[in-house]
Each structure stands twice: as C-alpha cells, then as structure tokens.
Phi, psi and omega in degrees: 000126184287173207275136177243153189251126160280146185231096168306114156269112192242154153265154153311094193314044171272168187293151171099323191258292184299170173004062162280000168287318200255019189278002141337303211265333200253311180095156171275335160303316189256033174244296194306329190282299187281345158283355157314300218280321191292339172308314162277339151341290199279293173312340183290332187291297186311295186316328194267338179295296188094024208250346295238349210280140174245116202241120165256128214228087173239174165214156353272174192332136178323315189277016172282134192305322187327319172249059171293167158054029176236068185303129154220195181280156184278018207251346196267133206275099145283131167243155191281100172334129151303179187279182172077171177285195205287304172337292184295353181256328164276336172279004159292282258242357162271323169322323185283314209274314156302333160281353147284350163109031165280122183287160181211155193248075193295118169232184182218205175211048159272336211227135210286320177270020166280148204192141167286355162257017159251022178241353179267335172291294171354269186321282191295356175277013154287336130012297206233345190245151168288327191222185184199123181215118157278135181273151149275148194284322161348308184119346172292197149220194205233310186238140154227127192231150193220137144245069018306167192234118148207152209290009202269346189270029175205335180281134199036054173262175195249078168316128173051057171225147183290007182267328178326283174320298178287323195270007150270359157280344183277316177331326189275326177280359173274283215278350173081072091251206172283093166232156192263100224250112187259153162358156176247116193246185177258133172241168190226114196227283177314155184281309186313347198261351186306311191276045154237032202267148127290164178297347174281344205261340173286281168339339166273323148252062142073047191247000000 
C-alpha cells in the first residue's frame, strides 16, 4: 500500500478563537481547553496509524503567537491553511498531497471517535475504492479520503449546512467514482454534542 497522507485541519486551540459554539456551555477557557486536548488527540490518532505522512493544516500561521504553548510532535508536517473558504483550503491541501503521488485523508479534530484504527480501516479501504468517507450525525462528514483529486468535491458546497455529506457522496458517484461509506460518527460542535464527550474527557474540562 502506498503511503497515505493525513491532513489534520486545526485553529489554534485558544480562548476566544476555538469552539466558540460551546463557550455557553464551557465558557472560553473550557472550549479552548477541550480544543486543546481533541487536538493532541487527533494528532496522536493519526502518528499511531502508522499509514503514513501526517500534515497539520492550521490557521493562523504556526508562527502566530496565538500557537505559543502549544506542543506539538517533530514528526508532524505544519502548514498554513489557504486563503478562501473551508472548500478552497481543503482542496490545496489535498491537491498538494496528491501531487505527491499520495493518497489522502482530510480529517478535522472535532470527532470524538477518531482513532488509529479507523483512520488505518480508512487507508485500506483505498485499497479498493477512489474514496472513503464517514458521514457525521451533523450531516457533515468527519473523514474524507481520496486517490486522486478533483474540485468539484470542494467547490460550492454549502459548508456548516446538514446537506454536506449527502451532496458529496452524489458528487462522488457524478464523478463515476467508486467509494466507501464508513460508519457514522460524531463531531462536537454544538452545546448538544457534549454528551457524546466520554467521560474522563468531560472531567478535564470542568463538566
């Protein structure tokens, strides 16, 4: 299996900046604190897969004081988010990864059940498929995986609307290809989205 590249998309876990949908429920210290922790999380999942290279996609640039005090491992490729909407940013950064001759994996750190073994169940099934995608109960999805690239899966999506997921699977079957529809997981966006926290992870940030 050739090598597939994850592409983390992170904000700077800061107060103010991150999960600003939950500081109701959180406060801003304890949104930024739990956009801390799925952040190292997330990345920790991707480094354990073992699939590999892992490309962290943040904004704003690594070198904004906003990610001081923000460890993270030397083994993690960082980059700069593109200009444009969530669409135009994800599609550079698959596009790049693919023009390496990679296959690639778009994830965020939002969802709770990110893990190495469903970003390694991910990869193979690239194996067999032009894509791979888990849908979110949102209506998002949580993973998108590719061997080839084209814009049309980024262009005029209707972005943090419950419409995402399905019109990038018909989009995908438009383009004729084959893909592979994984499990349906949770992201944590919403103050509702909370009770899908496990519980040590609630406990940390002060719930």
């Amino acid at each position: 299996m050739k090598p597939v590249r994850t592409i983390i998309f992170a904000k700077a876990p800061q107060p103010g900046f991150a999960k600003t949908r939950l500081i109701p429920a959180l406060g801003q210290q304890g949104a930024a604190e739990l956009a801390r922790q799925m952040l190292y999380r997330t990345v920790q999942a991707a480094l354990c897969a073992q699939i590999g290279p892992v490309e962290l996609c943040v904004t704003p640039a690594i070198s904004h004081a906003a990610w001081q005090g923000i460890a993270l491992p030397s083994r993690v490729e960082i980059t700069t988010q593109a200009a444009g909407d969530l669409g135009a940013r994800m599609a550079r950064a698959a596009q790049q990864g693919i023009e390496r001759g990679q296959a690639v994996l778009l994830i965020g750190t939002d969802c709770v059940e990110m893990s190495a073994t469903l970003l390694c169940a991910a990869a193979h099934a690239l194996l067999e498929h032009d894509a791979v995608i888990h849908c979110a109960t949102d209506g998002g999805y949580t993973v998108l995986g590719m061997r080839q690239f084209h814009p049309y899966l980024f262009v005029g999506m209707p972005w943090s609307t419950d419409a995402v997921a399905f019109i990038t699977i018909a989009r995908l079957g438009q383009l004729g290809w084959s893909v592979h529809v994984g499990q349906l997981l949770h992201d944590v966006d919403e103050t509702q989205d909370l009770q899908y926290l496990p519980q040590a992870w609630k406990s940390d940030v002060g719930m």
